[in-house]
C-alpha positions in Angstrom: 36.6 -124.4 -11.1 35.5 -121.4 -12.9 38.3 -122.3 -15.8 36.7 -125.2 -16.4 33.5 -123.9 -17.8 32.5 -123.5 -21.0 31.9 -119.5 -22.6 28.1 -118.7 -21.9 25.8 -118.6 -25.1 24.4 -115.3 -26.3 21.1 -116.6 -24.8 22.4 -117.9 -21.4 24.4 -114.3 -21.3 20.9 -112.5 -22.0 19.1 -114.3 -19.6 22.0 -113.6 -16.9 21.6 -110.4 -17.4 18.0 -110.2 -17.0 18.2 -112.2 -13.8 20.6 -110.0 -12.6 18.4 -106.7 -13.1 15.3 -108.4 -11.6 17.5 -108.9 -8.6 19.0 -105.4 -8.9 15.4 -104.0 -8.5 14.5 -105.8 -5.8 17.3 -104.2 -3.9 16.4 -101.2 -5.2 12.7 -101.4 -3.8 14.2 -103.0 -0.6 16.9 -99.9 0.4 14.1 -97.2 -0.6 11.3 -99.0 1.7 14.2 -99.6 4.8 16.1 -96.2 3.8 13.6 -93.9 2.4 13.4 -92.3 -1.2 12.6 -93.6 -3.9 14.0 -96.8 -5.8 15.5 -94.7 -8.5 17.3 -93.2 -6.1 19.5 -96.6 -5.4 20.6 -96.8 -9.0 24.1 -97.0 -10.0 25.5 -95.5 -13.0 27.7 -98.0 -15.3 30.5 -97.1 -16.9 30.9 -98.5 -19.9 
């Protein structure tokens, strides 16, 4: 279970992130070549 996991390190949270833009652009690319437009246009602004 997910409470059983140890907190990530600074490192394995950095490289989680990256992962998870690299797949984020590749959806991006993916909706603009089956939707149109450009990838940009798929972006989503964070709140923060």
């Amino acid at each position: 279970m997910a409470r059983d996991l140890e907190p990530l390190t600074d490192e394995e949270f950095a490289a989680f992130e990256a992962a998870m833009e690299e797949q984020a652009e590749w959806l991006r690319e993916a909706l603009a070549e089956d939707l149109g437009g450009h990838p940009e246009d798929y972006r989503v602004a964070r709140e923060e």
